[in-house]
C-alpha positions as CSV (number, residue, x, y, z in Angstrom):
1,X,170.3,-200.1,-219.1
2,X,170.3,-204.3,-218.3
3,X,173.8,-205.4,-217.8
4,X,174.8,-209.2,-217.9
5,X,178.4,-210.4,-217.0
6,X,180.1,-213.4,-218.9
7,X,184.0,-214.9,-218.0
8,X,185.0,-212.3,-220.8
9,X,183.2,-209.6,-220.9
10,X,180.4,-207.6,-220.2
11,X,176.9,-207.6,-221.8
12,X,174.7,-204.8,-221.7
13,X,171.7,-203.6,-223.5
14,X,170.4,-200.0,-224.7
15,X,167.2,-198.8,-225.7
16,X,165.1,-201.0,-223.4
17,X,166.7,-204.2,-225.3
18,X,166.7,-203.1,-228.6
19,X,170.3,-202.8,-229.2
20,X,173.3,-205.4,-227.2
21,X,176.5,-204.8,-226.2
22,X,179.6,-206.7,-225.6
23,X,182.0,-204.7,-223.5
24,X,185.6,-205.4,-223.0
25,X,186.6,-205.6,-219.7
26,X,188.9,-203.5,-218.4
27,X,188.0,-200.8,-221.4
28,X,186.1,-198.0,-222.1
29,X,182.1,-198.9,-220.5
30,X,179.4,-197.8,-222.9
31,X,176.9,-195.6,-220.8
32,X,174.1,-193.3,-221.8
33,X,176.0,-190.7,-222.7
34,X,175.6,-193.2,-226.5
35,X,172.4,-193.1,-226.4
36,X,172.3,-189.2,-226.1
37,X,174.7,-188.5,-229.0
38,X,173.2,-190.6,-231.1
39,X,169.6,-189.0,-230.2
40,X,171.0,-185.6,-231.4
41,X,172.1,-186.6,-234.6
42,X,170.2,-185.4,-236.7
43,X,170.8,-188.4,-239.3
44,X,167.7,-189.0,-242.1
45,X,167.1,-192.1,-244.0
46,X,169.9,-192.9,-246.4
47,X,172.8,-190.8,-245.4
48,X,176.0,-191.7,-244.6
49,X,177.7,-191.4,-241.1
50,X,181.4,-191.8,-239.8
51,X,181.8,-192.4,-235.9
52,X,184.8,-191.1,-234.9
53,X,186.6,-193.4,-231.8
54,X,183.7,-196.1,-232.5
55,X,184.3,-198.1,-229.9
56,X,182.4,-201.5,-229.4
57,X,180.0,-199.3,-231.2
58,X,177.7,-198.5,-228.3
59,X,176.8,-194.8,-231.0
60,X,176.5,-196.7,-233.9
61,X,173.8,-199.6,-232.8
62,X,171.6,-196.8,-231.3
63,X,171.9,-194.9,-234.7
64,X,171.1,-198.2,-236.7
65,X,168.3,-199.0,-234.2
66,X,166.3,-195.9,-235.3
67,X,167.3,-195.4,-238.5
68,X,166.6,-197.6,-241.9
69,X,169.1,-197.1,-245.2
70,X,172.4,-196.0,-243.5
71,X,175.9,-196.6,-244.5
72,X,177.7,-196.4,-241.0
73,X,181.7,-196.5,-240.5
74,X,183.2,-196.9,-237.3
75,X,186.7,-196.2,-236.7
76,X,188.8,-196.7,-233.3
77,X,192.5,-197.6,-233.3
78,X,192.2,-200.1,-230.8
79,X,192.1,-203.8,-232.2
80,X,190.5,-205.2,-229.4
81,X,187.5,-203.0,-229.2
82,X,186.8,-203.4,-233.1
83,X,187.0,-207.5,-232.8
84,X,183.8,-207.1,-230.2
85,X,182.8,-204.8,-232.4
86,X,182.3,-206.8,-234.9
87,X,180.9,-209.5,-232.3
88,X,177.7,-207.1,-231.7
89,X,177.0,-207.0,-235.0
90,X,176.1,-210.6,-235.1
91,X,174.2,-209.8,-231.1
92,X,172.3,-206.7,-233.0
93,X,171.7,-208.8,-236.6
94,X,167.9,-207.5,-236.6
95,X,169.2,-204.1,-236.2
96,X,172.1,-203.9,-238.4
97,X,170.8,-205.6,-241.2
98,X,168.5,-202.5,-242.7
99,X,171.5,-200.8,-242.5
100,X,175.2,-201.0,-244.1
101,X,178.0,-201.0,-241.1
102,X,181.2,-201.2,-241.1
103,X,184.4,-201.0,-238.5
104,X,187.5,-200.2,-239.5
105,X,191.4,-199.9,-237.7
106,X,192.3,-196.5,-238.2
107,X,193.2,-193.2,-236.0
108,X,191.2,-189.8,-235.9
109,X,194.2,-188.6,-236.5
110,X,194.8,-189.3,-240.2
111,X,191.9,-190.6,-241.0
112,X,190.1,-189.8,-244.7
113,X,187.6,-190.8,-246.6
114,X,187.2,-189.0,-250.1
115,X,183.6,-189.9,-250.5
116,X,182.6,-187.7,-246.9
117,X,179.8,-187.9,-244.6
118,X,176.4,-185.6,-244.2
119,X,176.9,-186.9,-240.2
120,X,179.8,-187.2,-238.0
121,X,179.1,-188.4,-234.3
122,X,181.7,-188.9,-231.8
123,X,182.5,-189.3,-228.0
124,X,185.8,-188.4,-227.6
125,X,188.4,-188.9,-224.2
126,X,187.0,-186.1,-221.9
127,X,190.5,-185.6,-220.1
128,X,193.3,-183.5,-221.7
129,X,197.4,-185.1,-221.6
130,X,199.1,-184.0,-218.4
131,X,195.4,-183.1,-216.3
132,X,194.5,-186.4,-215.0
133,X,196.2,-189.9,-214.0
134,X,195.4,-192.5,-216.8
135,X,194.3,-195.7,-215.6
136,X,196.5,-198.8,-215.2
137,X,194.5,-200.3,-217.9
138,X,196.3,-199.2,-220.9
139,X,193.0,-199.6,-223.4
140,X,190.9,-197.8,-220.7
141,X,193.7,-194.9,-220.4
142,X,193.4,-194.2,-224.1
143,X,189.4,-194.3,-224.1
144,X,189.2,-191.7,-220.9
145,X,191.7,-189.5,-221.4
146,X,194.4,-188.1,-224.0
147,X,198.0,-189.2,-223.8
148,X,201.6,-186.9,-224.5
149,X,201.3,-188.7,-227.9
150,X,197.9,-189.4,-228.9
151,X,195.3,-187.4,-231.2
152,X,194.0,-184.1,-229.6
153,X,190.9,-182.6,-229.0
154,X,191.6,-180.2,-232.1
155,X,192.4,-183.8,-234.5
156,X,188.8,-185.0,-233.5
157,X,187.7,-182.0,-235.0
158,X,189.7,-181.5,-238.4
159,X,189.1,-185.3,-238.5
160,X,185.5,-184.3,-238.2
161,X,185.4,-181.5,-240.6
162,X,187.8,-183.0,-243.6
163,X,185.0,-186.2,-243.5
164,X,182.1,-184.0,-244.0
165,X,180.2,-182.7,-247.0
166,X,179.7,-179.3,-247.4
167,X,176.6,-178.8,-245.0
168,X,177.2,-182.1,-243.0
169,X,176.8,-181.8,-239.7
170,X,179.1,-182.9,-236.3
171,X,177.4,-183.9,-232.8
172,X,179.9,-184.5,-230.2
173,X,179.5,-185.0,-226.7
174,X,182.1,-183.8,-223.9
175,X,182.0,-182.1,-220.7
176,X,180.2,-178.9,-220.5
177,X,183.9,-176.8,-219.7
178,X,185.0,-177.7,-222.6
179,X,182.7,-176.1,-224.3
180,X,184.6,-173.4,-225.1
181,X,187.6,-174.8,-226.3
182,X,185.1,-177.1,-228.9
183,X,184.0,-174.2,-230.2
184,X,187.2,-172.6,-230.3
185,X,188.9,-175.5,-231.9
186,X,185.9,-175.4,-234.9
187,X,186.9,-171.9,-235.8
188,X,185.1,-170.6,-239.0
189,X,185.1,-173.6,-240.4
190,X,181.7,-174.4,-238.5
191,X,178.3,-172.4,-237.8
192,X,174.8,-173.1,-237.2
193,X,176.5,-174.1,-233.8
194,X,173.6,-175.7,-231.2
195,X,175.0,-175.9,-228.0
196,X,172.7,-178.7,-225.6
197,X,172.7,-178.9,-222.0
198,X,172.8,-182.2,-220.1
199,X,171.4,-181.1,-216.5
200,X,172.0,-184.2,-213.8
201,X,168.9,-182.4,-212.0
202,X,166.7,-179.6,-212.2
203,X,169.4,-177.1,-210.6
204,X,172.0,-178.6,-210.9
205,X,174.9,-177.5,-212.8
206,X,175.4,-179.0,-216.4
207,X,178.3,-181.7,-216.5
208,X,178.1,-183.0,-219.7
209,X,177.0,-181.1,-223.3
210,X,176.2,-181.9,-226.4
211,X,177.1,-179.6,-229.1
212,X,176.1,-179.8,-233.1
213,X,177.7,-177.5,-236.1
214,X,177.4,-177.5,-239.3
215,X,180.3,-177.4,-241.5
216,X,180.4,-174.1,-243.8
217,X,177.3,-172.7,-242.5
218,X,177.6,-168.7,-240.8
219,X,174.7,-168.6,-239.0
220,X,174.7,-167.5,-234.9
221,X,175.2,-170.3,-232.0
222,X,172.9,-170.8,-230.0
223,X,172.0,-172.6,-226.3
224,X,169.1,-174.7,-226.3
225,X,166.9,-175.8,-223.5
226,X,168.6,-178.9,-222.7
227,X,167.6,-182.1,-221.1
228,X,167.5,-182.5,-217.3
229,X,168.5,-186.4,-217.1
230,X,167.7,-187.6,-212.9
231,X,164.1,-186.8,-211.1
232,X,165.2,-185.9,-207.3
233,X,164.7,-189.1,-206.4
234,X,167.5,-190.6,-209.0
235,X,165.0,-192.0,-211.6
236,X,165.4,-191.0,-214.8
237,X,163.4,-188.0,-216.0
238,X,160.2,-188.6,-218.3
239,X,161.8,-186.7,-220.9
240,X,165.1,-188.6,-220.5
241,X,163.4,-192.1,-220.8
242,X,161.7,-191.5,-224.3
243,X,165.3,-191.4,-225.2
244,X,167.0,-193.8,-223.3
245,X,164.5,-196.3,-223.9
246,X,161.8,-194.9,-226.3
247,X,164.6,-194.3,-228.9
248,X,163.1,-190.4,-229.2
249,X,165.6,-188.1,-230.7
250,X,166.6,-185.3,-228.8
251,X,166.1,-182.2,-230.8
């Protein structure tokens, strides 16, 4: 991941250069956990996807980078990450333009869109109201963590399952001891659950996991293999780089 600073912001790419990023600074910083979500989507040509908490739309360039015919929304609730948004769609024009994307102002918590979704993708604030200090950055605080009065875990989730068609599936990424309450908070309302390890190292305890379900399906979870991310030495596994830069999917 190349990172190049300007007076206002932060440019980075993803995918060994296949996708740019302008990153507001003082906000939320796109990482590789993008990259990873939007490997395990398991989006085909021509179907339609709704990123939940878009961002600058670090998920949504790494779908559109390996995928041709999609209609891809974006919602986030903060202004100021949509305007640079819409900024890298003009930096990812080759990208973006076999594809229909757009970014809209709106909150996970009351957001609908009658037509639904077969995909929903999402990286939501990995630290619950009253468990962590936010940052002093107000637009960073909101991207991290969850306030007294913003959307919970569970409102990513219905969100999540009112946008999608019968059968359309959520990915969402979040640390690995929240696992249980993700798949507490989906209820019977999702099955076909996949549960995906993100090892730092071989031995290491997971940190991070991604987990896909499929609304109205029954069938049983279950834990797959995972992807171990860091060699010993720090590099990044030879598994891990056909994703980060050979745009594999994962899964």
């Amino acid at each position: 991941m190349a990172q190049r600073a300007t007076k206002d912001s932060d440019e980075i790419s993803l995918l060994n250069g296949r996708v740019c990023l302008k990153q507001l600074k003082g906000g939320f910083r796109s990482c590789i956990d993008s990259v990873l979500v939007a490997a395990a989507c398991p989006a085909g040509q021509g179907q339609r996807i709704l990123d939940l908490g878009c961002g600058v739309g670090g998920i949504t360039f790494c779908l559109s980078a390996r995928l041709d015919n999609m209609e891809i929304i974006g919602i986030d609730r903060e202004q100021a990450y949509l305007d640079i948004a819409t900024e890298n769609l003009l930096l990812n024009d080759t990208v973006q333009t076999a594809n229909k994307i757009n970014f809209i102002a709106r909150d996970v918590s009351d957001y609908r869109d009658e037509t639904r979704f077969d995909h929903v993708v999402c990286n939501p604030p990995f630290l619950e109201a009253g468990h962590h200090i936010p940052s002093p950055e107000a637009i960073k605080a909101s991207a991290m963590g969850h306030g007294a009065k913003d959307a919970r875990l569970e409102d990513w989730i219905d969100c999540a399952f009112y946008n999608l068609k019968p059968r359309g599936v959520l990915t969402i990424i979040h640390r690995s001891d929240m696992a249980d309450k993700i798949i507490r908070s989906m209820g019977k309302r999702f099955g076909a659950i996949e549960i995906i390890p993100l090892w730092p190292k071989q031995g290491v305890d997971s940190k991070r996991v991604i987990i896909r379900a499929t609304k109205d399906r029954k069938s049983p979870c279950m834990i797959r293999a995972g992807l171990v991310v860091h060699k010993d030495d720090g590099s990044y596994s030879d598994e891990a780089e056909t994703i980060l830069r050979g745009a594999q999917c994962l899964y």
